[in-house]
C-alpha positions, 0 to 999 in steps of 0.5 A, a space after each residue: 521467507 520465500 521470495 514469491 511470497 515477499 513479490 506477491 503478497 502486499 504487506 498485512 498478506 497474512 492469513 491469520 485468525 480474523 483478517 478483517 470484519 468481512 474475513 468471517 463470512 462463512 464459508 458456503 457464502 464462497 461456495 454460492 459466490 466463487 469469484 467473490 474473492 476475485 471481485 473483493 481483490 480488483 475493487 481493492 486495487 481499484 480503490 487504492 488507484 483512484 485514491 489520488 483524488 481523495 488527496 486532490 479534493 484537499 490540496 488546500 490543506 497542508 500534507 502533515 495536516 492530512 496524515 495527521 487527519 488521516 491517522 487519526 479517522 483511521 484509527 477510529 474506523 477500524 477500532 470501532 471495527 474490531 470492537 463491533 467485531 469483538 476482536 479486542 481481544 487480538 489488539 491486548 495480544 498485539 500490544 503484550 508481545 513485546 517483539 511483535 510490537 517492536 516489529 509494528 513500531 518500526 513499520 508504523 515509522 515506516 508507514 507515516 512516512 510513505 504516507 508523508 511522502 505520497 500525500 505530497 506527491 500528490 498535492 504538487 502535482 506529481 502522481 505521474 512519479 507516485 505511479 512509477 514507484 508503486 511499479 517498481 515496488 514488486 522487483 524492489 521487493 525482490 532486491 530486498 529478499 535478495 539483501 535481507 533474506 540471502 534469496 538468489 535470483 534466476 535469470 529471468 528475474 536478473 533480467 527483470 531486475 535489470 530493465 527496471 535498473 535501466 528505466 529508473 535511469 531512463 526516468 531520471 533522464 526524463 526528469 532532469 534529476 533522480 526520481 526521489 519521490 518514485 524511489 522512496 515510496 517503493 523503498 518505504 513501502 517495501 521495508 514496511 512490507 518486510 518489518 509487517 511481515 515479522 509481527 504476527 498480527 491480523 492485518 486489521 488489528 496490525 493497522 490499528 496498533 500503527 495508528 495507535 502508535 502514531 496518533 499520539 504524534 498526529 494528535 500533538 501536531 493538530 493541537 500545535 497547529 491549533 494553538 498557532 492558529 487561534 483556530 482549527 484552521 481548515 477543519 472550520 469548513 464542513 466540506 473541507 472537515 468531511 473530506 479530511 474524515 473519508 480519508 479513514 475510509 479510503 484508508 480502511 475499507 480497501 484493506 478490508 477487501 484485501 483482507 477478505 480477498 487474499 484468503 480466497 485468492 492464490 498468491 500469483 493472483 495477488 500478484 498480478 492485480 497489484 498492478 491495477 492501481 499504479 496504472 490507474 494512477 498512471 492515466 489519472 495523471 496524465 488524463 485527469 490531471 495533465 501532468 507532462 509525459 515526454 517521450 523519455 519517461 514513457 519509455 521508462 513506464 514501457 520498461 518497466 510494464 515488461 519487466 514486471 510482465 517478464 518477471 509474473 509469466 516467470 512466476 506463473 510458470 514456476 508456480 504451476 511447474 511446482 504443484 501442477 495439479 493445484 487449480 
């Protein structure tokens, strides 16, 4: 596996059959709209930097009720999906092959974690932190490559890796501690990239095996919870109900975009618009939500935009020096 690839290609990249309900729109539908693609990849990393608000509006409601809630809505979003699709028959394939489902079962561990982890942050005020760990994603994917896949680094990206090495200790020195919730969403993530990557599946069909394989866990929790309560708890109130259920939607529409966006968008510009979400989550925080920016942590974000600044110009360069008449 190349290493740009595992840098620019956010996990379910793939470009196999039927990557999503808007994937199978035809082909002279690109040839009257060319920058349909584009517009399909900015608004799913638009989506994704403002889906911190979708978390706030249920702070209320405990972290694991909302994973639960979410997997279960997302579940049901995306399997009614591929059954209007008629793709039912990919998810049979998914679940026969044995390797492939070890593979997905892994990254659904992997997943329900990162989900955890971040619906969290969230809810106790610190997105500011979430935001750091989805900048430092792309070069911990790097390291990754480098550990798992025996890949060797230029300079440049040596140089990279290094300045986010630094910010990182920066950071913790803005925040009087190890940044955990930071390190662990880019580690998650990253490892969920990786175990993805090896189950050739659809990345629609590949969300809907994960949450098939995790609802069984989101279903007994919320009976628990139920039976603790005498109740259902916050799913009493409508409002409260209605929101838990969008969380499927937030959930599954941007990764359909995605997937209709990778097909027609090279990998280097992938790349690049990655960045979009953790910087709108960026000015959320800190202008939406007033979370504290001292002179020491933004130091740290500064590091990092130009070490991931550094690190694309690298990659852009090399890409065109490599198939230079490729438009």
């Amino acid at each position: 596996m190349r290493r740009d690839r595992l840098l620019e290609a956010p996990p379910n990249a793939g470009r196999g059959r039927g990557e999503g309900a808007l994937a199978s729109v035809a082909v002279t539908s690109d040839e009257k709209f060319p920058q349909a693609g584009l517009v399909a990849g900015i608004l799913t990393y638009v989506l994704w930097g403002f889906l911190p608000l979708a978390f706030k509006f249920v702070t209320h409601v405990p972290t694991v009720t909302v994973v639960a809630d979410r997997t279960v809505w997302t579940l049901l979003l995306v399997g009614g999906i591929l059954v209007v699709a008629g793709r039912t028959a990919e998810i049979r394939a998914a679940l026969a092959d044995w390797r492939s489902l070890r593979s997905m079962l892994i990254s659904a561990t992997l997943l329900c974690s990162n989900w955890l982890i971040y619906v969290w942050a969230i809810e106790s005020g610190q997105v500011l932190e979430t935001s750091f760990g989805y900048f430092i994603n792309p070069l911990v994917n790097i390291m990754l490559g480098v550990v798992l896949l025996g890949e060797r680094l230029n300079r440049v990206q040596m140089f990279s890796i290094g300045m986010a090495a630094v910010a990182i200790g920066i950071q913790a020195i803005g925040l009087s501690g190890i940044p955990v919730i930071a390190l662990t969403l880019a580690l998650s993530f990253a490892a969920y990239g990786y175990f993805r990557k090896t189950a050739k599946v659809s990345s629609t069909t590949g969300l809907f095996v994960e949450t098939l394989l995790i609802v069984p866990l989101a279903i007994g929790y919320l009976a628990f919870t139920f039976i603790r309560d005498g109740g259902v708890g916050p799913h009493a109130d409508p409002q409260t109900l209605l929101l838990l259920m969008l969380t499927g939607p937030a959930t599954a529409v941007p990764l359909l975009l995605f997937a209709f966006a990778v097909q027609r968008l090279k990998l280097t510009t992938v790349g690049m618009l990655q960045y979009i979400a953790p910087s709108i989550a960026f000015l959320l925080a800190i202008y939406a939500f007033h979370e504290p920016l001292n002179e020491l942590r933004l130091f740290s974000f500064a590091l990092i935009w130009l070490s991931l600044i550094i690190f694309t110009v690298d990659t852009v360069v090399r890409r065109r020096a490599a198939s230079p008449l490729k438009l």
